[in-house]
N, CA and C of each residue as an Amber inpcrd file, in Angstrom:
protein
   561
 165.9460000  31.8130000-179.8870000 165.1380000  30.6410000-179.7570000
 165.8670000  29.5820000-178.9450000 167.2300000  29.4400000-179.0930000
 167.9020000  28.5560000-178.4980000 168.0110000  28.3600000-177.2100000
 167.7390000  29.9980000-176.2190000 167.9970000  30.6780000-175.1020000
 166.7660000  30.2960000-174.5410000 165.0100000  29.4860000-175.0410000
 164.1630000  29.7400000-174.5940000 163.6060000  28.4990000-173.5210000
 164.5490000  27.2050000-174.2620000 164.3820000  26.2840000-172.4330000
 165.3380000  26.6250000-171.6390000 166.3000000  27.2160000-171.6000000
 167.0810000  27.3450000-170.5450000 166.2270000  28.5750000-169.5470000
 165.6310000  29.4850000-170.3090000 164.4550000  30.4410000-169.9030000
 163.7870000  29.6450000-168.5010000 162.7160000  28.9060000-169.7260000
 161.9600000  28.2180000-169.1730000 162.3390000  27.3820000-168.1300000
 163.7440000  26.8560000-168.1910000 164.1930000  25.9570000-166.9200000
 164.0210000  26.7890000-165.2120000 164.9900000  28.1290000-166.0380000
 164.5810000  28.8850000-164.6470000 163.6580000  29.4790000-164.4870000
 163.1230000  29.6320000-164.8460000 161.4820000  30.4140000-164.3670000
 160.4480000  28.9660000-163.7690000 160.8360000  27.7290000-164.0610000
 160.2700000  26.5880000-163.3510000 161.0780000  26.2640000-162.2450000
 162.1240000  26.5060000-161.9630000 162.6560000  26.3320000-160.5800000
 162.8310000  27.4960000-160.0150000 162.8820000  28.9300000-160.3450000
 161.8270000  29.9380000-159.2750000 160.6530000  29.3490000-158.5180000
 160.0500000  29.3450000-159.6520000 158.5590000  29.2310000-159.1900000
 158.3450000  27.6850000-158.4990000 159.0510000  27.0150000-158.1370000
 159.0520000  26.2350000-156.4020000 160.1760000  26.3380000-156.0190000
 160.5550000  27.6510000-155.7520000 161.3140000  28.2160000-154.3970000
 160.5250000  28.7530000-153.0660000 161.9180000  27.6190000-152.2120000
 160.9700000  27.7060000-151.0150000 161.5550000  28.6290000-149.8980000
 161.9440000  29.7590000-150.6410000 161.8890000  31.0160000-149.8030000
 160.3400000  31.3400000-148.8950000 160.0810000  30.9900000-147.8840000
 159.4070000  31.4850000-146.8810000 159.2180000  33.0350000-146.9230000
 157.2660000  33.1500000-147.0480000 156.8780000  34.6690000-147.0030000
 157.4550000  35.1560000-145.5210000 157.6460000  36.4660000-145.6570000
 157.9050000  37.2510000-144.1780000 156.9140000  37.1230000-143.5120000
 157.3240000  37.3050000-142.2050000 156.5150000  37.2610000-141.3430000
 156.0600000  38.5460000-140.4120000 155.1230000  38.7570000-140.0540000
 154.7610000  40.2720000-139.5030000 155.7980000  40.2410000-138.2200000
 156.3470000  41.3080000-137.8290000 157.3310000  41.5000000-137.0830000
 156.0250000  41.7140000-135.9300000 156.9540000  41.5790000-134.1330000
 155.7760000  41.6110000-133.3190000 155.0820000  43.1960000-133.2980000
 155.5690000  44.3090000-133.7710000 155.1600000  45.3900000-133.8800000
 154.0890000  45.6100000-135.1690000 154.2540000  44.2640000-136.1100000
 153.5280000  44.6600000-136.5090000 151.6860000  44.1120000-136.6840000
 151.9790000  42.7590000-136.1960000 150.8910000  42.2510000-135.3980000
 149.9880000  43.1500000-133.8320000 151.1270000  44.0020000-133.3860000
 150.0530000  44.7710000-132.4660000 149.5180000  45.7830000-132.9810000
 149.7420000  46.1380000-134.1250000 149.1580000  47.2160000-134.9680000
 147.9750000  46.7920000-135.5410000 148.2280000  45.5790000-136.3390000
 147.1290000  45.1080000-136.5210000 146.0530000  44.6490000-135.4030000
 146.1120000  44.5060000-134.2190000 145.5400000  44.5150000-133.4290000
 144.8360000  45.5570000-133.0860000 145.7080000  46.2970000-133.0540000
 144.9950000  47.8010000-133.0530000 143.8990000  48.6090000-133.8300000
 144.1800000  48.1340000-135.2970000 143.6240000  48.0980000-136.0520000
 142.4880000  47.6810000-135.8200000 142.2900000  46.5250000-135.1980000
 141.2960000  45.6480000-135.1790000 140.5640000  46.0360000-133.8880000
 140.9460000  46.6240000-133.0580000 140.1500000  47.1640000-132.3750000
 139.1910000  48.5600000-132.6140000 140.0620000  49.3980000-133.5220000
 139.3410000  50.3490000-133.6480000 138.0700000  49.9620000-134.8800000
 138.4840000  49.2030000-135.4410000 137.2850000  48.6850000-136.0600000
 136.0570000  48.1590000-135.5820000 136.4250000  47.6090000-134.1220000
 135.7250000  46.4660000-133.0820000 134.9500000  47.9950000-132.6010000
 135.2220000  49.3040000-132.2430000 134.7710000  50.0700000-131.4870000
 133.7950000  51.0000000-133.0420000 134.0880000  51.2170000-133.6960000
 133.4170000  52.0880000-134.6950000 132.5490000  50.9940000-135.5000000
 132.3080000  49.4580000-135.1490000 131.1910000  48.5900000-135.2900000
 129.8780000  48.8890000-134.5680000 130.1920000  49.5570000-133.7220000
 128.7800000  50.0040000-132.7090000 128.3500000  48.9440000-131.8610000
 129.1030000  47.4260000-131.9590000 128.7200000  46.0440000-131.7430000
 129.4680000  45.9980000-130.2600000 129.1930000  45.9970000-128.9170000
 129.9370000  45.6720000-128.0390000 130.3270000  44.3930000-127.8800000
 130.4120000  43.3050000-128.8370000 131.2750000  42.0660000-128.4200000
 132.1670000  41.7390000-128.9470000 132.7380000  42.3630000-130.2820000
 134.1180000  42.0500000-130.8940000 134.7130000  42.9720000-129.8100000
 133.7720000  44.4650000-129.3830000 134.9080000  45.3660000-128.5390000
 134.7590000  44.2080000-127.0930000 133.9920000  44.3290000-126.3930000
 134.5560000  42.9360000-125.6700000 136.0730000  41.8550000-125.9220000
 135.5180000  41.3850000-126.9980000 137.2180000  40.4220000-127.1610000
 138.2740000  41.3370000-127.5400000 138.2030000  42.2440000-128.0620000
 139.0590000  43.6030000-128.1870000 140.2120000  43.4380000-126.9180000
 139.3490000  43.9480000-125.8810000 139.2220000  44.1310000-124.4790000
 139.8810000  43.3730000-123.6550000 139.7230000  42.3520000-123.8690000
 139.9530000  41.1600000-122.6510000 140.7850000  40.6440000-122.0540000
 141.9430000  41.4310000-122.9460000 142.9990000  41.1710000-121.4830000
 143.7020000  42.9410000-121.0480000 142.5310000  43.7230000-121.5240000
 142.5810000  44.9230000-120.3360000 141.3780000  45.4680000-120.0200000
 140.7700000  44.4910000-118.3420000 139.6000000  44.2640000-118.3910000
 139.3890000  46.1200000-116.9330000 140.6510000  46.4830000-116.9640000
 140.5420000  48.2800000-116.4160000 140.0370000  49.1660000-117.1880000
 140.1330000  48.8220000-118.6460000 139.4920000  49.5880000-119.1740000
 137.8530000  49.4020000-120.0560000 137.5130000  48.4190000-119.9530000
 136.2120000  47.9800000-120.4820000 135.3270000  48.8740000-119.7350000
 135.0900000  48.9370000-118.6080000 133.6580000  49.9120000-118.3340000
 133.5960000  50.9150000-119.1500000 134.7830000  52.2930000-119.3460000
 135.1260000  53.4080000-120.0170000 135.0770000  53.4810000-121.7220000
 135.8110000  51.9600000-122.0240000 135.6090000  52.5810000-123.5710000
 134.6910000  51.5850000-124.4950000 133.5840000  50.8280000-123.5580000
 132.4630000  50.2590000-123.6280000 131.5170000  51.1550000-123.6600000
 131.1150000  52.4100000-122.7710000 130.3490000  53.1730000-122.6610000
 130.8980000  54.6580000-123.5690000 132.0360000  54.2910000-123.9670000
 132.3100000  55.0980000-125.1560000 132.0410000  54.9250000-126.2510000
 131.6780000  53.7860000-126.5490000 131.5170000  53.3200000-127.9460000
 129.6880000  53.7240000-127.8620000 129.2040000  53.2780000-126.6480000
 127.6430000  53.1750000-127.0400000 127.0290000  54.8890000-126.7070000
 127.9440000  55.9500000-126.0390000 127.7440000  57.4520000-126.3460000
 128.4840000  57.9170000-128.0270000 129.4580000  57.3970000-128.3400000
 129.2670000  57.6950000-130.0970000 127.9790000  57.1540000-130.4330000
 128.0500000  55.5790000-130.2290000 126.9390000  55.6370000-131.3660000
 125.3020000  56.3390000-131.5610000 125.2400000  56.4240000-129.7400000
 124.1110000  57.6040000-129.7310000 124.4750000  59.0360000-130.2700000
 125.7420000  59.1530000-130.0600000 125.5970000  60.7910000-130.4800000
 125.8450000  60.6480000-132.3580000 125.7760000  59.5040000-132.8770000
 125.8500000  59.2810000-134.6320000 127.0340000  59.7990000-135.0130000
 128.3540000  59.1120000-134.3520000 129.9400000  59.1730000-134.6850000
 130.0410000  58.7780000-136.2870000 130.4710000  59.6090000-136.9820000
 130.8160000  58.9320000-138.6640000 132.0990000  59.4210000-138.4620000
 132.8440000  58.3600000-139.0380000 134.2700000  58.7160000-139.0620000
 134.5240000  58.9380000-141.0230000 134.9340000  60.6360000-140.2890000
 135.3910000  61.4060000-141.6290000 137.0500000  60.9550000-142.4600000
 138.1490000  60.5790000-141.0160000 139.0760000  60.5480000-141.5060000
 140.0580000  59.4930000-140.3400000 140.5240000  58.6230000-140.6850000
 141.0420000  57.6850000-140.1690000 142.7190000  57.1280000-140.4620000
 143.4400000  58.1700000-139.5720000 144.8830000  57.3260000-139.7860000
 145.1920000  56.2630000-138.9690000 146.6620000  55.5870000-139.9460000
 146.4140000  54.1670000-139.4750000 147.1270000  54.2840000-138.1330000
 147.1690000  53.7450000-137.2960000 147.3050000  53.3810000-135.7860000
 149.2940000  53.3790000-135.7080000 149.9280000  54.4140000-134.8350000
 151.1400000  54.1100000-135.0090000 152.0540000  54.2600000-133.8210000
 152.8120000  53.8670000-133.3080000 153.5250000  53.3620000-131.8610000
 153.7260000  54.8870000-131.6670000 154.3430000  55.3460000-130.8380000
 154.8750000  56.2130000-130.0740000 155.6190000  56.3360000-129.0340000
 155.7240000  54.8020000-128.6740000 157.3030000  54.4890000-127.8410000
 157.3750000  52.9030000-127.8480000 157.6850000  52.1320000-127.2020000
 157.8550000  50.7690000-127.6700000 156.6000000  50.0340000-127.2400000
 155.6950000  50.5140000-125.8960000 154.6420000  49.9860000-125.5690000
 153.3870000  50.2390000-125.6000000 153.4500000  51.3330000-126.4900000
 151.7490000  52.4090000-126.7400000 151.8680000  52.6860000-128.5150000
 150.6650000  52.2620000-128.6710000 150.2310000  52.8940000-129.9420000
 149.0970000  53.6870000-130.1540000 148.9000000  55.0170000-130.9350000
 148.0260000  55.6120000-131.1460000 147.0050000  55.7230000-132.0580000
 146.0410000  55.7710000-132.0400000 145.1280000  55.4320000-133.3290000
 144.3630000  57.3360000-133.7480000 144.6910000  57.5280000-134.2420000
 143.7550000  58.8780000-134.3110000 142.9270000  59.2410000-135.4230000
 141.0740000  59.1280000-134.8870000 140.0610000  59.5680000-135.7620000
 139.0400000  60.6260000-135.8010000 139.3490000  61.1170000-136.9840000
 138.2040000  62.4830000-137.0500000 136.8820000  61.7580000-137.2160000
 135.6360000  62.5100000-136.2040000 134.7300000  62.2310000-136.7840000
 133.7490000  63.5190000-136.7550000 132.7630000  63.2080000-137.5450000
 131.7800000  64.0900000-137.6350000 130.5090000  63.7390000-136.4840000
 130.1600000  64.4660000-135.7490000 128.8440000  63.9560000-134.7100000
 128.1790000  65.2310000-134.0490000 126.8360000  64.5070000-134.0690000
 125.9490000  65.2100000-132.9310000 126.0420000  66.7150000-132.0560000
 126.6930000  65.9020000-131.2360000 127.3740000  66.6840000-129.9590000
 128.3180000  68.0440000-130.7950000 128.9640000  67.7660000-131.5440000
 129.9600000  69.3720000-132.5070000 128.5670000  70.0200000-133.0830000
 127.8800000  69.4220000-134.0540000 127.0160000  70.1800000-134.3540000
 126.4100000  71.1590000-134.0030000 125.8860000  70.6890000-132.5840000
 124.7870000  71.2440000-131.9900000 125.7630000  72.3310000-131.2800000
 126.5730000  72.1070000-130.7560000 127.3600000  73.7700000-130.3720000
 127.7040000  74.1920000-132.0600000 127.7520000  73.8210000-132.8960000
 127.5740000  74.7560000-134.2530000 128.7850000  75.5550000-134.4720000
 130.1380000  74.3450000-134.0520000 131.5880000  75.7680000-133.9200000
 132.2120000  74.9150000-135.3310000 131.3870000  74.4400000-136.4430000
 132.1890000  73.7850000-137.6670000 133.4020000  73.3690000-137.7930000
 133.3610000  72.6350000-136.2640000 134.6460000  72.0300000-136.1210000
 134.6370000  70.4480000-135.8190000 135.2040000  69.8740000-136.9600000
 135.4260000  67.9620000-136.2100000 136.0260000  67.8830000-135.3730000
 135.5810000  67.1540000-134.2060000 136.8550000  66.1870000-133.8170000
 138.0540000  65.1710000-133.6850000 138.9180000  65.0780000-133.3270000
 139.7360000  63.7750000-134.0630000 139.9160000  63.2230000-132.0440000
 139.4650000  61.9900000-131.8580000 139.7580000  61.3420000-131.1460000
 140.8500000  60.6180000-130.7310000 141.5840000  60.2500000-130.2110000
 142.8790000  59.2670000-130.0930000 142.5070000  58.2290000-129.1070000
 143.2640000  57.2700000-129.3120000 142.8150000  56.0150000-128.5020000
 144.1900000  55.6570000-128.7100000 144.6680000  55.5480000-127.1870000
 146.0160000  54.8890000-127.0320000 145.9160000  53.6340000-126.4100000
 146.5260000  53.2300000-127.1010000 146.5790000  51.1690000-126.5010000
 148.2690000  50.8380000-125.9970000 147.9450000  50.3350000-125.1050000
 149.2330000  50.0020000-124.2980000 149.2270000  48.8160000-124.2450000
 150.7730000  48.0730000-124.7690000 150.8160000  46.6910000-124.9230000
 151.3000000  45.9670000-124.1780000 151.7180000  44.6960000-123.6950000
 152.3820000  44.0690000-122.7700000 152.5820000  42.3590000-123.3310000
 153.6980000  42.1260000-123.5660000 153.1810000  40.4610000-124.4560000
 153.0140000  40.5250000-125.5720000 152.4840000  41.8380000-126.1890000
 152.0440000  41.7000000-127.7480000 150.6900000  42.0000000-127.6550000
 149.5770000  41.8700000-125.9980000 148.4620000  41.9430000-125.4610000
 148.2140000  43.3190000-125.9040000 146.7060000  44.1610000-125.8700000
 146.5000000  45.2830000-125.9990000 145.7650000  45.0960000-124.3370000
 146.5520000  45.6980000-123.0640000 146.3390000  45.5520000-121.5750000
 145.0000000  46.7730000-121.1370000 145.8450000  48.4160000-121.8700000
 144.9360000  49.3350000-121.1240000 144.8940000  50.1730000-122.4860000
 143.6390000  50.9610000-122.7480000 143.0220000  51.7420000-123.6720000
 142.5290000  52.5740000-122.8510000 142.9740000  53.8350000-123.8290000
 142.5600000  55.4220000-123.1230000 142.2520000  56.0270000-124.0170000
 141.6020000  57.4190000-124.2980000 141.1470000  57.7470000-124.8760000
 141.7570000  60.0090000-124.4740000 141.6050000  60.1250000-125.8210000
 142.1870000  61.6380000-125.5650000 140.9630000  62.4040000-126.6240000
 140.9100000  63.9920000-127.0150000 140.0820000  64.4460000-127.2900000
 140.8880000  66.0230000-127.9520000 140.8270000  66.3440000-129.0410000
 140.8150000  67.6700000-129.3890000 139.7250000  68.3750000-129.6160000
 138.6640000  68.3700000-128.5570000 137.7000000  68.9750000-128.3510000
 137.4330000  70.4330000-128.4840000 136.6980000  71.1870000-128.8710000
 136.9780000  72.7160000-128.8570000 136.7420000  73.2940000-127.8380000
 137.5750000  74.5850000-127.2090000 136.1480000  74.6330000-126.1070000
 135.2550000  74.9320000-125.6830000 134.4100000  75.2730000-126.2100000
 132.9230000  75.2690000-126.3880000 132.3640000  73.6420000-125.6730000
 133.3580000  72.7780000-126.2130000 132.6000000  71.4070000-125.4130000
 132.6300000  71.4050000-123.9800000 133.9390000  71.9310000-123.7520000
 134.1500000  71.9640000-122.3340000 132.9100000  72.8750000-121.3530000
 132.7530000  74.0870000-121.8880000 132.2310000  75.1780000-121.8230000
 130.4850000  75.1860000-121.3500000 130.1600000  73.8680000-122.7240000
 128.9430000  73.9200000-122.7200000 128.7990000  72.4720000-121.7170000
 129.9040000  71.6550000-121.3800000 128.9270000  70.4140000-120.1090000
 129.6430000  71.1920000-118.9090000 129.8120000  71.9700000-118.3400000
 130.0030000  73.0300000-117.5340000 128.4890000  73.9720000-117.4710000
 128.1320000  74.1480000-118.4190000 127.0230000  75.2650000-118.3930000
 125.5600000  73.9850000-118.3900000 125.8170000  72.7230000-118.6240000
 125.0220000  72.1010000-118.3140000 124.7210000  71.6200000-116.8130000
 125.9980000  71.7340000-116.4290000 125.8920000  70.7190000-115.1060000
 125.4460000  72.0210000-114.0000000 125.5110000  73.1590000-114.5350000
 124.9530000  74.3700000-113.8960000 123.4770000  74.4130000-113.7570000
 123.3550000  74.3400000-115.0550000 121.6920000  74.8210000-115.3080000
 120.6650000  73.5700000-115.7700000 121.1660000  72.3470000-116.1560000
 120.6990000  71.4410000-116.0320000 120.7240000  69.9590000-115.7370000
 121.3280000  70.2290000-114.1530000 121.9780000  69.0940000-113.3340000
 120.8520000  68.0290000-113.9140000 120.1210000  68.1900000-113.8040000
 119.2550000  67.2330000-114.0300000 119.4290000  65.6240000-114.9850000
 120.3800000  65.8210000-116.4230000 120.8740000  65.2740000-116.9090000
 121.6900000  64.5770000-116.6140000 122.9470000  65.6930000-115.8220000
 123.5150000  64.5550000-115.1670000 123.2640000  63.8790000-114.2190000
 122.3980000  63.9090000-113.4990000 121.8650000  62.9470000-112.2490000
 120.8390000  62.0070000-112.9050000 120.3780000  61.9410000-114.1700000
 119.1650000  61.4310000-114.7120000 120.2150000  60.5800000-115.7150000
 119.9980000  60.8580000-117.2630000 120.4590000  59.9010000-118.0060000
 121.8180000  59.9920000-118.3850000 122.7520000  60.5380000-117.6780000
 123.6900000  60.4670000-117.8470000 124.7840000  59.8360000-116.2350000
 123.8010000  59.5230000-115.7210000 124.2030000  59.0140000-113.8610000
 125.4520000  58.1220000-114.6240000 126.6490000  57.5840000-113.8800000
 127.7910000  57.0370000-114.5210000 127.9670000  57.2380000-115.7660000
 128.1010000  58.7510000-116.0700000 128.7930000  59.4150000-117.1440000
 130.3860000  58.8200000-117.1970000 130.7850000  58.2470000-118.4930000
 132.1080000  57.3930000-118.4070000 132.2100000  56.4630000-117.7200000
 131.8110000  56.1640000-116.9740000 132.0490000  54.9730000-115.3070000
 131.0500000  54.0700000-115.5010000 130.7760000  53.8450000-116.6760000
 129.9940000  52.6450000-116.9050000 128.4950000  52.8300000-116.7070000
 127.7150000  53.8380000-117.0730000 126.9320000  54.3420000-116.3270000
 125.6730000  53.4610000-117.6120000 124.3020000  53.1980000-117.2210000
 123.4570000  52.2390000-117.9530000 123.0070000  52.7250000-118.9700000
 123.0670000  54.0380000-119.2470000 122.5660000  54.6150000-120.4840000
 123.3900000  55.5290000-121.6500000 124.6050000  55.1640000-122.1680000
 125.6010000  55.8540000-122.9450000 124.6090000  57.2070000-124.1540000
 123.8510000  56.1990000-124.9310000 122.9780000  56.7410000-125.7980000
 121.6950000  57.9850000-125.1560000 121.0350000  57.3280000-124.3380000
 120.4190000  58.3290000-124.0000000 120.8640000  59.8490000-122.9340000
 121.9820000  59.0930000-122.4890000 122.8500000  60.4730000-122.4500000
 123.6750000  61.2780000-123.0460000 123.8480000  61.0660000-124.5030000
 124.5380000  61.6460000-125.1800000 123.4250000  62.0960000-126.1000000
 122.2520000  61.6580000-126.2880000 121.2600000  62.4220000-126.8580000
 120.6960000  63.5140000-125.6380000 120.7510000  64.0000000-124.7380000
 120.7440000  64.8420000-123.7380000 121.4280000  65.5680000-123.5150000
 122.5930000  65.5780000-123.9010000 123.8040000  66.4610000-123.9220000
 123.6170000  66.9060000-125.2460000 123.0950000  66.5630000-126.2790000
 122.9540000  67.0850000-127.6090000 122.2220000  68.1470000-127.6100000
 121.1110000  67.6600000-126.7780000 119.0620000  68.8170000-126.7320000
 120.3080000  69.9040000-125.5810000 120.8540000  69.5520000-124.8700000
 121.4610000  70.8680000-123.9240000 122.4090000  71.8240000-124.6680000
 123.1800000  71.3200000-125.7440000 124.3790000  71.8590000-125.8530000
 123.7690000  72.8610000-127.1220000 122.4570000  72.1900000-127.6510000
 121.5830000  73.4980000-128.8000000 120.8070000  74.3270000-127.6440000
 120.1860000  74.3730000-125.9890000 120.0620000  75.1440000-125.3330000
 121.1860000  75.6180000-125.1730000 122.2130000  75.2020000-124.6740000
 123.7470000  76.3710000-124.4310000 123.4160000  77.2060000-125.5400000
 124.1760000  76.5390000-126.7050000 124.0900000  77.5350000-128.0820000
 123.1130000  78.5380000-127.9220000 122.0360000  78.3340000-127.9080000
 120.8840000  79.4400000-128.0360000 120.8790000  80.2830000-126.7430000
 121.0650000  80.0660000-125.5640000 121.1500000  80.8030000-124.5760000
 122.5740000  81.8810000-124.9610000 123.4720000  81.4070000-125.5650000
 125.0410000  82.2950000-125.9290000 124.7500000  83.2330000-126.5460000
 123.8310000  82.9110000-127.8670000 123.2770000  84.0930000-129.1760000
 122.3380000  84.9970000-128.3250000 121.7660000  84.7140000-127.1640000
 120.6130000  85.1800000-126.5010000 121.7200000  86.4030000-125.6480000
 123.0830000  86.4060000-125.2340000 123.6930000  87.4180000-124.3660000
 124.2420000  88.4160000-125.2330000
């Protein structure tokens, strides 16, 4: 009992100690950036990905019209690790998702996307994008651009390159890639 203000003394001068919280190291503010972009892109919303963007304005046509071909082709992200450097000026973000476009070639396989962000300043400058695609994907917009150029000269004209219709060309590549499929079972 005797021991219990001296207790109390220190546990009241802890508690206004003015030890200063840490602070995010700059690696770890571009992560969170990163973070925050891939959130900005799996919003389906092109204007947070806009400010995302904006000070790497080389890559906005590409992963502007990437975001609006997921969301036509109905990107759900199955599995999402968190975003992590890979040398001092690139970080990688890599997400599985479930969509459209796998389905319809019917090879019960997800994809996991990567999106590398390259920093400069602490800035996120240039975003790229990579693909563990099966190949069947490859296979089947090959067997499209054969047998039904049409798509690509129609709603898919600036395929990646900023082209005006992301969605309705990735719903076109969907209706082709269940013709591939069915033309394959057909040999």
């Amino acid at each position: 009992m005797r021991y219990l203000p001296v207790i109390a003394a220190l546990l009241a001068v802890g508690g206004c100690s003015t030890v200063p919280e840490p602070q995010a190291s700059s690696g770890d503010s571009r992560l969170i950036a990163a973070e925050k972009l891939i959130d900005a892109f799996y919003s389906f919303d092109p204007k947070p990905l806009r400010l995302a963007l904006v000070d790497a304005p080389a890559s906005q046509l590409r992963i502007l019209y990437y975001q609006g071909w997921a969301e036509g082709g109905n990107y759900a992200v199955i599995g999402r690790q968190q975003c992590e450097f890979v040398n001092h000026d690139e970080a990688v973000c890599a997400i599985t998702v479930r969509d459209d476009l796998i389905a319809a070639l019917g090879t019960g396989f997800w994809v996991t996307d990567s999106f590398h962000l390259t920093f400069q300043d602490g800035r996120i400058v240039k975003v790229s994008t990579s693909s563990n695609d099966p190949p069947d994907f490859g296979a089947g917009l090959a067997w499209l651009q054969a047998e039904r150029p049409e798509i690509m000269s129609g709603p898919c004209l600036g395929f990646f390159d900023g082209g005006p219709s992301p969605g309705d060309c990735v719903r076109a590549v969907v209706r082709g890639f269940r013709e591939y499929r069915a033309a394959r079972r057909s040999e």
